[in-house]
N, C-alpha and C positions, 0 to 999 in steps of 0.2 A: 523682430518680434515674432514668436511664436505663438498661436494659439491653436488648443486642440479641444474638440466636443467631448464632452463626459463620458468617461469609460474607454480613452484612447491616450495612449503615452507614446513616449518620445523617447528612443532609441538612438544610440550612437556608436560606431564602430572604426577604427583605420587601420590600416594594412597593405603593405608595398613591398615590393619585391624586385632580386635583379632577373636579370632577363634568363626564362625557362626554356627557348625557343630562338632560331636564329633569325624570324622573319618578323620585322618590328610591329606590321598591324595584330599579329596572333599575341604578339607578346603583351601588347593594351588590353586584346580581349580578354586575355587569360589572368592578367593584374587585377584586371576591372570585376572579372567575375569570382577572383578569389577573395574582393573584398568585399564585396554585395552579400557572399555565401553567409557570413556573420552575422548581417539581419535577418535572413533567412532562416538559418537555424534556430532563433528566438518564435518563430515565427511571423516575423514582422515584415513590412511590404516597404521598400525604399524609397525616400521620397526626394532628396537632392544627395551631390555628392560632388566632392573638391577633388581638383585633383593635386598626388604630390611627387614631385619629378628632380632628380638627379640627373645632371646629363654634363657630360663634358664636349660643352659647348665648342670649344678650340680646337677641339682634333678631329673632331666627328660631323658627318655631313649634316646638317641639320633636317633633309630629309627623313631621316632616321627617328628624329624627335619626332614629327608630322605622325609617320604614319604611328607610332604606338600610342600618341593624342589619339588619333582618331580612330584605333582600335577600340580605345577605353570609351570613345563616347557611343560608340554605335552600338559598346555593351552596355554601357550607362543605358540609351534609350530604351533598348530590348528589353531592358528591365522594367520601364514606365517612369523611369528619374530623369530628372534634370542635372545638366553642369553648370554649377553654383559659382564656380571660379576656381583655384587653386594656388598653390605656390611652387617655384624651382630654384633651385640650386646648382652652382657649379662643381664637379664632382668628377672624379675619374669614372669613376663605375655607374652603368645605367642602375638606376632603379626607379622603378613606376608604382604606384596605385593608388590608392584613394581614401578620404575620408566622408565615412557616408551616416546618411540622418534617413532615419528611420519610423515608423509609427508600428504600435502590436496594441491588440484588444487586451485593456487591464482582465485578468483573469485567464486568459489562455496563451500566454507565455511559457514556449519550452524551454526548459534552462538543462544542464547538466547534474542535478540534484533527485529529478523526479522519477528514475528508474522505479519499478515495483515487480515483485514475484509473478512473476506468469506473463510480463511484457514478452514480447516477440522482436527480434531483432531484424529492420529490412537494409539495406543497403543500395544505394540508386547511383553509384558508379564503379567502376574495377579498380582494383589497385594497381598501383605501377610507375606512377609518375615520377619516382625518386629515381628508381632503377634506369629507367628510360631515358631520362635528364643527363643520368648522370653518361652513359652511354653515346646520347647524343654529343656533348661537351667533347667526349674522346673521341669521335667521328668512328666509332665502333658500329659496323654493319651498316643494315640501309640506311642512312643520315635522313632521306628523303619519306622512306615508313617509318621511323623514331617518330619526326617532330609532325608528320600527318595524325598518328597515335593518339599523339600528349593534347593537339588541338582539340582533338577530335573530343574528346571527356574533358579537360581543365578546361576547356574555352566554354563551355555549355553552363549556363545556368544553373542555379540550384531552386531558380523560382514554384515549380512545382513541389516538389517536396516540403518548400515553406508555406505553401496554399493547403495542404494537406495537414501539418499541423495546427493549422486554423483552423479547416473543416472538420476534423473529427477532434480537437481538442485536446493536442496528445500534449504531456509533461514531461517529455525527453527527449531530445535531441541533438546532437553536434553535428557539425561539418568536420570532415576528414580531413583534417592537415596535418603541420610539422612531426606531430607527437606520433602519428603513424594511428592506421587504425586500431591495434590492442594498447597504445597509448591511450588514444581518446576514449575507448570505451574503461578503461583501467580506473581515468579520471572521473568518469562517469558511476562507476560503481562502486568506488571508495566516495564519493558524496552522496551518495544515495544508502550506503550502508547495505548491500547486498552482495552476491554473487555473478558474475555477466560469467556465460557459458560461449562463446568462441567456435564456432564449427568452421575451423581449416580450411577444411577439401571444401567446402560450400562457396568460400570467397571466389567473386569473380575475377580473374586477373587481367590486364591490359593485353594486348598479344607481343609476344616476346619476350613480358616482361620474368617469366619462370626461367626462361634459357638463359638469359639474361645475367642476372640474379645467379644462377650457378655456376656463369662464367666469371663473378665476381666482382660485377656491375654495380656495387650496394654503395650509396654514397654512406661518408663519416657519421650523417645525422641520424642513420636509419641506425647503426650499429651502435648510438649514445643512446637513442630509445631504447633498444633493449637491454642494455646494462642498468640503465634506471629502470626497467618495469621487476628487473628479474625477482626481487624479495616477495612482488606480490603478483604471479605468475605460477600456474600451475599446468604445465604441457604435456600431455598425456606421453608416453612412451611409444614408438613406433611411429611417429609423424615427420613429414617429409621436412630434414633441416632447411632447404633453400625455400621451401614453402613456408617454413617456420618464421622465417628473417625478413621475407615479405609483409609477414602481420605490424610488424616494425617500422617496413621501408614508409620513410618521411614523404609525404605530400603535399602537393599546393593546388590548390583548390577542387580537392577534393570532393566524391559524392556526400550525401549528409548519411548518417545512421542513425534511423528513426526506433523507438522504441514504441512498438504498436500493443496495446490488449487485445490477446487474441478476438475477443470478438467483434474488432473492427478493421482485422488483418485483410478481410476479401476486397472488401470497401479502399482501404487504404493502396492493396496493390493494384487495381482496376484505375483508380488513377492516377499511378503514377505511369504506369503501363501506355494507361489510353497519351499520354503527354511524349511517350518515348522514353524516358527515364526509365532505368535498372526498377528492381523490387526483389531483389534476392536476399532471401531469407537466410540468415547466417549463425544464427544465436537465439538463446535465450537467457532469462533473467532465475535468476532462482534465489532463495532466500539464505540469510547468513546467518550460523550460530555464534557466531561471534559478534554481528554488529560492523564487523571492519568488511572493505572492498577488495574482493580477490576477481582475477579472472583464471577463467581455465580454459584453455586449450585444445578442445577435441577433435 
């Protein structure tokens, strides 16, 4: 039975993944935190969460199960949720993460529809995790800074940024996964019927992940994102190609990108700041003569 007080709703989200990372507690953390992200973006606080698990039982130590269990719950806590229970399967390939329940204040829900002219674009992590991943997987370069990197941001919370769209009331927002971040804002701007403006060189990147990336680091998904955004994609002439295919590279639990009104931009990055979280401004929003969602590139 669920019951909630008047003016509070009930959220729900799941999302699982194979393993990002070669050390199995980072690999729950970073499952756990890429499905918590979900609520978050809504602006909503999480309140239990199941967990859901592949593992081939028969060939694989079961230590290995343990510790990505109890990556996922010590991120589950962190969050302020509980483990409700979950389910597993036998399966060749790992995969972890979670189905979580959630609560948001009816009326200040961010969804990916609420862009407006003059919104401010922040962003509160680097990009890179596709590139890094996929690197890592090839044992290309430091093996031991690759998967230090990828913890270091996927494993982190999105919970302030989801606190911040509660406290100032904002109407936009996503978390940065699979679609890459000019996917998700792409998505974000054709529901909202406007223009999102894209500023490049602003984007923070992971470290490595530009060398990277020009050594041809770029997993399949990141290169299916930009074949599908390309019709509605406008990239100014003169911008760095491997920077370019970055905007692309695919994600997993990614920073969120918040769409702030400028007049509550100082406020907005003062606490994401004070939390340790990014707030790098990347973009703006600008109006469409046409009604349709383009992005552009500069």
């Amino acid at each position: 039975m669920v019951r909630f007080p008047a003016g509070r709703a009930l959220v729900q989200t799941v999302d699982f993944l194979t393993p990002l990372v070669n050390d199995p507690w980072r690999f729950g953390q970073i499952a756990a935190a890429n499905a918590l992200s979900d609520v978050y973006a809504m602006g909503g606080e999480p309140l239990a969460a199941m967990n859901i698990v592949c593992f081939p039982a028969k060939t694989l130590d079961k230590a290995v199960l343990k510790g990505i269990l109890r990556g996922g719950l010590d991120k589950i806590q962190e969050a302020g949720a509980v483990l409700a229970g979950g389910h597993s399967v036998e399966d060749p390939e790992i995969k972890y993460g979670l189905a979580v329940s959630g609560v948001v204040e009816e009326g200040r829900v961010a969804s990916n529809k609420g862009l407006a002219p003059g919104d401010r674009l922040l962003l509160t992590k680097p990009i890179g995790t596709g590139v890094l991943a996929t690197a890592l997987k090839g044992r290309f370069g430091d093996v031991s800074a690759l998967e230090d990197e990828i913890y270091r941001w996927a494993g982190r919370l999105n919970r302030t940024p989801g606190q911040v769209i509660r406290d100032l009331g904002l109407r936009a927002a996503t978390d940065v996964t699979g679609f890459g971040l000019a996917g998700h804002l792409l998505e974000m701007a054709g529901a909202s019927g406007v223009e999102a403006e894209l500023w490049v060189d602003s984007v923070p990147l992971m470290a490595g992940a530009l060398d990277l990336a020009g050594m041809g680091m770029i997993p399949a998904g990141s290169f299916a994102n930009k074949g599908f955004c390309t019709r509605a994609v406008d990239p100014a002439p003169g911008l760095d190609p491997v920077r370019l295919d970055l905007m692309f590279d695919a994600q997993t639990s990614g920073g969120m990108l918040l769409a702030v009104p400028e007049a509550l931009l100082d406020r907005a990055r003062a606490a994401l700041l004070a939390a340790g979280d990014l707030a790098v401004e990347v973009g703006r929003i600008l109006p469409s003569e046409t009604g349709k969602g383009r992005l552009l590139l500069r």
